[in-house]
LUMZA-440547 format. One line per 10 residues: number of its first residue (from 0); their letters; for each residue y, x, z of N, C-alpha, C, O. Coordinates in nm, 3 decimals. Each point is the difference from the previous one (the first is absolute). Layout:
<rs>
NUM	A	Y/X/Z/Y/X/Z/Y/X/Z/Y/X/Z | ...
</rs>
This chain:
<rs>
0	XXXXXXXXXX	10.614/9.338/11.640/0.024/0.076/-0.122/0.040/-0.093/-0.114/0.079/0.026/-0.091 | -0.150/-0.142/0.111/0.068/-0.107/-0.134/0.147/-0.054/0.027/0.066/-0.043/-0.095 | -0.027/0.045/0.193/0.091/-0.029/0.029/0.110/0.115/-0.006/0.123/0.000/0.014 | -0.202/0.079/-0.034/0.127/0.148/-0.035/-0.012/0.011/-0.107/0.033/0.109/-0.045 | -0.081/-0.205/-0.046/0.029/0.053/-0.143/-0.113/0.098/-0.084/0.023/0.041/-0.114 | -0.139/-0.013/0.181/-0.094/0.068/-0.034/-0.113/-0.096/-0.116/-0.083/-0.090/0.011 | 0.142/0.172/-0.117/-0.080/-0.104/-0.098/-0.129/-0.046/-0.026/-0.031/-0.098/-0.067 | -0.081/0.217/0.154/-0.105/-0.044/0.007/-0.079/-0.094/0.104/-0.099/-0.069/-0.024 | 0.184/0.088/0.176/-0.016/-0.070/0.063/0.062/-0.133/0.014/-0.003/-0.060/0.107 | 0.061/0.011/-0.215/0.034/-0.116/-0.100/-0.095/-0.061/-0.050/-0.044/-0.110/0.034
10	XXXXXXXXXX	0.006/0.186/-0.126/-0.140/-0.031/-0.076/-0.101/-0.021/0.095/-0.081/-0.091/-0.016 | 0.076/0.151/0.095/-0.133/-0.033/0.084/-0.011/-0.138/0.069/-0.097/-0.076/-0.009 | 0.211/0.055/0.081/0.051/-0.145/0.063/-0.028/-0.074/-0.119/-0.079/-0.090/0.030 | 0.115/0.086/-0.173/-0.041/-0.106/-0.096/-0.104/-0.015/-0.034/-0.044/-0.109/-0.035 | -0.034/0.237/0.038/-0.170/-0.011/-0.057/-0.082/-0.048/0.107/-0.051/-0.112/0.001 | 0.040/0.184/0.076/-0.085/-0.006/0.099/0.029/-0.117/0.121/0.113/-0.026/0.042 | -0.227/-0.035/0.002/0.000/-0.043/0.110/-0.091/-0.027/0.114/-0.095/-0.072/-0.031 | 0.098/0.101/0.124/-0.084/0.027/0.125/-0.142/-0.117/-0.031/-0.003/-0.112/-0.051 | -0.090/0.189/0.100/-0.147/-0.057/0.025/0.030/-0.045/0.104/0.092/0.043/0.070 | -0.187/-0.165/-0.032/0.035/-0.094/0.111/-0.064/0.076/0.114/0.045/-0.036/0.108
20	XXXXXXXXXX	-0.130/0.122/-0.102/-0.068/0.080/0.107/-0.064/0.153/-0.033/-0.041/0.023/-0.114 | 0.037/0.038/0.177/-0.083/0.122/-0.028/-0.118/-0.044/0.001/-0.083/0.090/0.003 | 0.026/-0.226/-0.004/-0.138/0.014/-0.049/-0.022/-0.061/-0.120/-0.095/0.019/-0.076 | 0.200/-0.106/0.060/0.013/-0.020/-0.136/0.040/0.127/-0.110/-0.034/-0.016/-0.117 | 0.089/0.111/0.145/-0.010/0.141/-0.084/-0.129/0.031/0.022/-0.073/0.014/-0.098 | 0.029/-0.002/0.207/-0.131/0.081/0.055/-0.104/-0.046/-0.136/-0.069/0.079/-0.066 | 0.080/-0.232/0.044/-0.083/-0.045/-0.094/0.013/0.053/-0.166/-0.090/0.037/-0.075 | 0.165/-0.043/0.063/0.056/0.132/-0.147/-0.025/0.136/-0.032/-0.014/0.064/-0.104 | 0.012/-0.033/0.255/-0.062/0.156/-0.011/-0.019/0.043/0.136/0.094/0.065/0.047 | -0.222/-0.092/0.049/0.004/0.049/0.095/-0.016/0.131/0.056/0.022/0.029/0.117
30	XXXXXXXXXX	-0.067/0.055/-0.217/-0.019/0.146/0.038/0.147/0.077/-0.028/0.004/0.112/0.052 | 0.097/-0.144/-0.111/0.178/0.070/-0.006/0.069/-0.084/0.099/0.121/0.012/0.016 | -0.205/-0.113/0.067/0.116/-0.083/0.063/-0.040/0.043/0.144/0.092/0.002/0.081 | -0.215/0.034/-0.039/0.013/0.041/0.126/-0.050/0.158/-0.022/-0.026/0.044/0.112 | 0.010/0.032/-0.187/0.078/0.115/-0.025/0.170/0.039/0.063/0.036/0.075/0.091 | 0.024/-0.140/-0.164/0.126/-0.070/0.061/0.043/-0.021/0.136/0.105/0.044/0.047 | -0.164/-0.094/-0.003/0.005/-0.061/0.160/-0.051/0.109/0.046/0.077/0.062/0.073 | -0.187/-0.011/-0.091/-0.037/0.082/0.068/0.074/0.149/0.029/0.003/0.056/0.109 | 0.066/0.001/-0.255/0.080/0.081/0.049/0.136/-0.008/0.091/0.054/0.083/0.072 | -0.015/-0.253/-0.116/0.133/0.020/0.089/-0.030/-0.022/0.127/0.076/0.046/0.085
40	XXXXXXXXXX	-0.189/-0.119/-0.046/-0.061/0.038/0.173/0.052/0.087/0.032/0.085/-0.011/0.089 | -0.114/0.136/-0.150/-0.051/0.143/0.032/0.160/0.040/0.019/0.014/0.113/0.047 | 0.076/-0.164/-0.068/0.138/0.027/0.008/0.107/-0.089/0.009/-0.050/-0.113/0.002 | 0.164/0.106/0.006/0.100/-0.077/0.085/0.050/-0.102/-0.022/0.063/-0.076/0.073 | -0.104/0.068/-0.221/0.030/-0.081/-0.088/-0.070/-0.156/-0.002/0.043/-0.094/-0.068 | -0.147/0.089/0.149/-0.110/-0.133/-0.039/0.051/-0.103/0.112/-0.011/0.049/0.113 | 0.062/-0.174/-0.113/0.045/-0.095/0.036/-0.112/-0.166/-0.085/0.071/-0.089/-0.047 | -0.165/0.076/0.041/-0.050/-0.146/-0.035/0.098/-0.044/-0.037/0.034/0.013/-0.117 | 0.042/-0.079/0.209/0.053/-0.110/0.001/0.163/0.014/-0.090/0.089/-0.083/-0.013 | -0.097/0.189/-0.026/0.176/0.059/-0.151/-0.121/0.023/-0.149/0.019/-0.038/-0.116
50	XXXXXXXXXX	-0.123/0.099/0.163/-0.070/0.064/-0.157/-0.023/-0.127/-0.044/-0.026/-0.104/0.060 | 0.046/0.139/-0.204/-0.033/-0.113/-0.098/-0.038/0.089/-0.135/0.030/0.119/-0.012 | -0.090/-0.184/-0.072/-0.108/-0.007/-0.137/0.086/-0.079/-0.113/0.039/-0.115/0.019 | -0.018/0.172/-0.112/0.105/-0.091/-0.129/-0.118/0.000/-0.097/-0.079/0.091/-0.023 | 0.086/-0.237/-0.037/-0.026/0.014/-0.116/0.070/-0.021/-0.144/0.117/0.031/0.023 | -0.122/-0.057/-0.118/0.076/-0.035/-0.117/0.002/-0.144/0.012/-0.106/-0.056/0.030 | 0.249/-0.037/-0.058/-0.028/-0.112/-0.061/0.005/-0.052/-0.133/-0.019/-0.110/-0.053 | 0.050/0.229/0.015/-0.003/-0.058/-0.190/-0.157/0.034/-0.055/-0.025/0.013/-0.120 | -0.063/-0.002/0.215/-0.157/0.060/-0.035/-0.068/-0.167/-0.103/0.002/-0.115/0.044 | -0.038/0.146/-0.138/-0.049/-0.155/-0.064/-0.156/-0.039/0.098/-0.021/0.069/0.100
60	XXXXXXXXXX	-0.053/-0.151/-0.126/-0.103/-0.006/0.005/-0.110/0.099/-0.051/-0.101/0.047/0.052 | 0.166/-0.035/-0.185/-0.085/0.089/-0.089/0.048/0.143/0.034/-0.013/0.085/-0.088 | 0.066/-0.051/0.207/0.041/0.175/0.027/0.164/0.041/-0.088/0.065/0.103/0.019 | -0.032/-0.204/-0.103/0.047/0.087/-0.109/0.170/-0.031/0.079/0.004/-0.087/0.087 | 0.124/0.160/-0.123/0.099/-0.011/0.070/0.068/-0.128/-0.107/-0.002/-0.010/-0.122 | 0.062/-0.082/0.234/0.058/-0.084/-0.075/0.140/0.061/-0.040/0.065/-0.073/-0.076 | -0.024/0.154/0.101/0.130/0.027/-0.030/0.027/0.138/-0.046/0.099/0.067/0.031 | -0.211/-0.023/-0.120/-0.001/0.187/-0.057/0.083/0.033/-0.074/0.065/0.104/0.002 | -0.055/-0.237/-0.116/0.155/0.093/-0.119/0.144/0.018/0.105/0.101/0.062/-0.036 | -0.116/-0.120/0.152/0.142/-0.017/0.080/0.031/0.044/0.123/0.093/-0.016/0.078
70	XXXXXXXXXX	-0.279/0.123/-0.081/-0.005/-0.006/0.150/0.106/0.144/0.063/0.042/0.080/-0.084 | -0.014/-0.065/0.205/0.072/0.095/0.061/-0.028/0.121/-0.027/-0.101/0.021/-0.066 | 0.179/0.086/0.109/-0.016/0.134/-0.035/-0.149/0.049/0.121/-0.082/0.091/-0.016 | 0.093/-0.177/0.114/-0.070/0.040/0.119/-0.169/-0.039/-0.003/-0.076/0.027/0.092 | 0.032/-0.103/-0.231/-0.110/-0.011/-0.070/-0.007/0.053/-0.083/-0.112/0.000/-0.051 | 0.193/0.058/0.000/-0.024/0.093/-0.132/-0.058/0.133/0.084/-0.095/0.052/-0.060 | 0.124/0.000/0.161/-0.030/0.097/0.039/-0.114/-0.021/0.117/-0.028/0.097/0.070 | -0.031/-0.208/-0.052/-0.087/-0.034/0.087/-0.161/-0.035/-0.043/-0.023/-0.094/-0.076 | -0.069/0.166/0.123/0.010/0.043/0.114/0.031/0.124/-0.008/-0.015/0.057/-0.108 | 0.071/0.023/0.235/0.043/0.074/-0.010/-0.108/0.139/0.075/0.016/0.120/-0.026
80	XXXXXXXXXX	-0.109/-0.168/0.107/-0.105/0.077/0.071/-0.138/-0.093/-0.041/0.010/-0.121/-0.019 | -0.129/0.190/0.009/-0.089/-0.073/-0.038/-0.091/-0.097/0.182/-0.110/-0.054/0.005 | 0.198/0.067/0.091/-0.028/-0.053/0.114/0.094/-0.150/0.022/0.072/-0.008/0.100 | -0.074/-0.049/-0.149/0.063/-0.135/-0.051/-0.045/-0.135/-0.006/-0.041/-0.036/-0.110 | 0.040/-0.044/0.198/-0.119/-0.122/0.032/0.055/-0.117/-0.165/0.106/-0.062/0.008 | -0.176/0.053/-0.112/-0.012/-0.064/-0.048/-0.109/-0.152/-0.024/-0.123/-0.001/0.001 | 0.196/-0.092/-0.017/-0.124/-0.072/-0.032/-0.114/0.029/-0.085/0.024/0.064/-0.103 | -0.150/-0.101/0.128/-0.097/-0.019/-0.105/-0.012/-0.047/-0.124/0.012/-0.114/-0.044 | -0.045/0.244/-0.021/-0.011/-0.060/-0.135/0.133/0.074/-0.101/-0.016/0.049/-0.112 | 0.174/-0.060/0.206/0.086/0.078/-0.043/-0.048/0.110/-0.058/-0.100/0.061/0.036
90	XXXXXXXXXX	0.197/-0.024/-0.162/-0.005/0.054/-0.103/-0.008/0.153/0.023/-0.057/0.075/-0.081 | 0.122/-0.028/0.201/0.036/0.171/0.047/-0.130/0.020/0.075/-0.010/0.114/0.047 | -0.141/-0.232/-0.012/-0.104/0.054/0.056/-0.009/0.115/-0.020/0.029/0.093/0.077 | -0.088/-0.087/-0.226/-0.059/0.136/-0.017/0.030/0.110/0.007/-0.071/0.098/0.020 | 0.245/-0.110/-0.047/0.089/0.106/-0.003/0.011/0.065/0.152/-0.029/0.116/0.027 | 0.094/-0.249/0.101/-0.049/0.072/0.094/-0.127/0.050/0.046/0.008/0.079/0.095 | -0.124/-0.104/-0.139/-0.094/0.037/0.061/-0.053/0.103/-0.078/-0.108/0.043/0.039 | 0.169/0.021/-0.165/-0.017/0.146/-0.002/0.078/0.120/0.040/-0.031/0.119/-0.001 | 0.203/-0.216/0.058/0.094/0.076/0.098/-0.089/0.003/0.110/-0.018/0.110/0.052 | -0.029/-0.187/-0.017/-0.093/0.061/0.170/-0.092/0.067/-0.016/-0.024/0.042/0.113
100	XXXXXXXXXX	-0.073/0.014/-0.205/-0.089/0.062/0.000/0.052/0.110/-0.036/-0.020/0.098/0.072 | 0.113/-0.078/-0.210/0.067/0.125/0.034/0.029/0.056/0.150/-0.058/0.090/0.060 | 0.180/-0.181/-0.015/0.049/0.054/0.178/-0.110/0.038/0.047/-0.020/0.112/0.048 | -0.054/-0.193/-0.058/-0.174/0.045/0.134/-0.060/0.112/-0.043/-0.059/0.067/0.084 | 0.060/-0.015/-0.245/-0.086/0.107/-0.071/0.110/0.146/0.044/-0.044/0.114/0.013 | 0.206/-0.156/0.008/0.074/0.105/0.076/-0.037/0.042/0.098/-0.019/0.120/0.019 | -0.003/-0.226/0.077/0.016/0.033/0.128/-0.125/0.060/0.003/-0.002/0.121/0.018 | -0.116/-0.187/-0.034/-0.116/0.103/-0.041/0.011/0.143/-0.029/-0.049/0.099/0.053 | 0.113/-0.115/-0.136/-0.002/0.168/-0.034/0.074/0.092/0.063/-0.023/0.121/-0.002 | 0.142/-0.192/0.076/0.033/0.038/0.110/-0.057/0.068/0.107/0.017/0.119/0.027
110	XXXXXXXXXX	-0.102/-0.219/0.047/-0.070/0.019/0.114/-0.080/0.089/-0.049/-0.034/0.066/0.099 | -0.044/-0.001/-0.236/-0.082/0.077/-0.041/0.053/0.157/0.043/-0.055/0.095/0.056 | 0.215/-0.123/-0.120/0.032/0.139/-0.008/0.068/0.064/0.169/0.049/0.108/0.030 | -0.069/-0.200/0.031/0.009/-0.009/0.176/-0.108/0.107/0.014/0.028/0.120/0.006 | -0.136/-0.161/-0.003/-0.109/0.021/0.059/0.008/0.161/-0.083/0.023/0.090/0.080 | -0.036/-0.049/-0.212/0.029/0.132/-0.084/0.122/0.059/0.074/0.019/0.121/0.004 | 0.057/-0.205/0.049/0.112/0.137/0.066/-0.082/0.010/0.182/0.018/0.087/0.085 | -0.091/-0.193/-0.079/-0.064/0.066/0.183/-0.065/0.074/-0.019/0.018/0.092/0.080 | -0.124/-0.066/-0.172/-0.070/0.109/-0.030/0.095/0.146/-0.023/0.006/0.101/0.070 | 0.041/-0.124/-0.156/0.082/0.088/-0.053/0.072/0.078/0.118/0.054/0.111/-0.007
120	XXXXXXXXXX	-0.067/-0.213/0.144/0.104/0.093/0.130/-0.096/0.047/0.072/0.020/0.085/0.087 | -0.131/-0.132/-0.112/-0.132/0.081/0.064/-0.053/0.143/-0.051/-0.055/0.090/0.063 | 0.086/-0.099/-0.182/0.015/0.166/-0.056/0.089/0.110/-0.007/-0.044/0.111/-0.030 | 0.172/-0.132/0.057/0.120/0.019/0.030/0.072/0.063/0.116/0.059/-0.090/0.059 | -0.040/0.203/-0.002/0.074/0.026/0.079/0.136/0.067/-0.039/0.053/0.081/0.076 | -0.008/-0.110/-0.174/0.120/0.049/-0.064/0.102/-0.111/0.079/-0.023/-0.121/-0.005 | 0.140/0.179/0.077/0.064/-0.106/0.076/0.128/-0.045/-0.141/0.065/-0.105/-0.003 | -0.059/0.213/-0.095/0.110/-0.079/-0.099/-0.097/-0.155/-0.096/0.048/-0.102/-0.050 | -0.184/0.145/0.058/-0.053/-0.080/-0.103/0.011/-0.135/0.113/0.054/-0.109/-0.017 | -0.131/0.167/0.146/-0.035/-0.166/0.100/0.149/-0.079/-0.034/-0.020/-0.121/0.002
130	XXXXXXXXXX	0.175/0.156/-0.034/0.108/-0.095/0.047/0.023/-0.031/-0.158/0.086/-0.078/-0.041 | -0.174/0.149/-0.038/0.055/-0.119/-0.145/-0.109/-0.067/-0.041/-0.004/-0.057/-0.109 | -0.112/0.058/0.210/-0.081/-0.104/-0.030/0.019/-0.177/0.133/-0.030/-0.119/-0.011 | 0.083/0.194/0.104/0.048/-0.107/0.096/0.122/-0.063/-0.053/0.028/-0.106/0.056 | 0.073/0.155/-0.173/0.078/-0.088/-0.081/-0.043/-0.060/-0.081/0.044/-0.110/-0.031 | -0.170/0.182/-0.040/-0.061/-0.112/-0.113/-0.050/-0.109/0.084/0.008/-0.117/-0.038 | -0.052/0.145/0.132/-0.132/-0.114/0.058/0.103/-0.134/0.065/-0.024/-0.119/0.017 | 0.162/0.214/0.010/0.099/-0.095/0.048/0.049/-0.089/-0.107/0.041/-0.108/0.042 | -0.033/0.129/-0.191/0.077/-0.068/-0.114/-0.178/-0.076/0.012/-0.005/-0.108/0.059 | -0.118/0.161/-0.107/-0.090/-0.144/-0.018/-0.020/-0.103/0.110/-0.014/-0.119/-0.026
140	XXXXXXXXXX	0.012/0.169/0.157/0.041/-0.093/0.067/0.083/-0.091/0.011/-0.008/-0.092/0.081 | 0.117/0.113/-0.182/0.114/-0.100/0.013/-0.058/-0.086/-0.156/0.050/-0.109/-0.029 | -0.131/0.156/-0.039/0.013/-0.026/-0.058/-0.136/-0.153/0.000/-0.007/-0.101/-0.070 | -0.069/0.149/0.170/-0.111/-0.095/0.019/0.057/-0.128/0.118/-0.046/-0.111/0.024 | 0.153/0.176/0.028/0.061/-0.074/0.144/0.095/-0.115/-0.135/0.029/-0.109/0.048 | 0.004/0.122/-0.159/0.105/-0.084/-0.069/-0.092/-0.115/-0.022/0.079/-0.095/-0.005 | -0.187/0.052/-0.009/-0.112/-0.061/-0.026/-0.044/-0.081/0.158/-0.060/-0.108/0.000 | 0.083/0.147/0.070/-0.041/-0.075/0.149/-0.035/-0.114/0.010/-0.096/-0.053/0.056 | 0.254/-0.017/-0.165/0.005/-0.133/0.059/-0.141/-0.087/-0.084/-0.059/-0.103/0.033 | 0.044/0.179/-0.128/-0.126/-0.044/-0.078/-0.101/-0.009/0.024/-0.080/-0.076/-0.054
150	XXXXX	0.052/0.176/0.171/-0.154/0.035/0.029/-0.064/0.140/-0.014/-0.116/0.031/0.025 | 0.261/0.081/-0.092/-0.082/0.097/-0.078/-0.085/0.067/0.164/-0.069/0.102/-0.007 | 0.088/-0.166/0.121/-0.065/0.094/0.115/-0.184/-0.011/-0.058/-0.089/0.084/-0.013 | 0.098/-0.214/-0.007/-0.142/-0.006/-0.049/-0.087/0.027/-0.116/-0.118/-0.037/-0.002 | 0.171/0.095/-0.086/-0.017/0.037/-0.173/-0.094/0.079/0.019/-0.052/0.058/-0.095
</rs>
């Protein structure tokens, strides 16, 4: 894609550069990194030996970006999901880690309103009501399944 001219995957090749191991990410954040692994197991996608972990190299010592008045469009908008292996101490901690508790307080409430529509088919023999509650249950399901790779199975 950088090579086609895709301006963010430009930026990315300049910012970022590979962790020397997945356990060297693992050490940054081990609960999003084999989160990670663990979902692409689960699907076609997981190869060891291609996955790799980026980190920033303009990161200072002190967290702070060495290069912010100048930095790319692809940090201005980053992070972009609050599931994002940052170093420690980095400045978006907190920020992601009230993006994940939000996601987890969704999916929660998700799985709540699961259980309110099984009931709900236990009282029910209306065959128009049972197929617009098997579409709702089908949209929160997708909506708790978008979360997987995170963990939301376990929330």
């Amino acid at each position: 894609m950088a090579n086609g001219g895709n301006e963010y995957a430009q930026d990315f090749i300049k910012i970022f550069e590979p962790y020397p191991s997945i356990d060297a990410a693992r050490e940054v954040d081990k609960g999003i990194v084999d989160n990670i692994i663990t979902h692409l197991k689960n699907s076609e996608q997981y190869n060891e030996e291609t996955l790799t972990f980026y980190r920033c190299r303009y990161i200072l010592p002190n967290n702070m970006c060495s290069i912010y008045e100048e930095r790319p469009k692809l940090c201005i908008y980053c992070p972009s999901s609050g599931w994002v292996v940052v170093p420690p101490g980095c400045g978006f901690e907190a920020w992601l880690f009230l993006k994940r508790e939000e996601d987890m307080q969704k999916v929660r409430h998700a799985k709540e309103e699961l259980l309110d529509l099984k009931i709900m088919k236990t009282k029910t023999k209306d065959e128009k009501l049972l197929k617009k509650i098997d579409s709702v249950e089908k949209t929160i399901q997708k909506t708790i399944e978008m979360f997987a790779p995170h963990g939301s199975a376990e929330w």
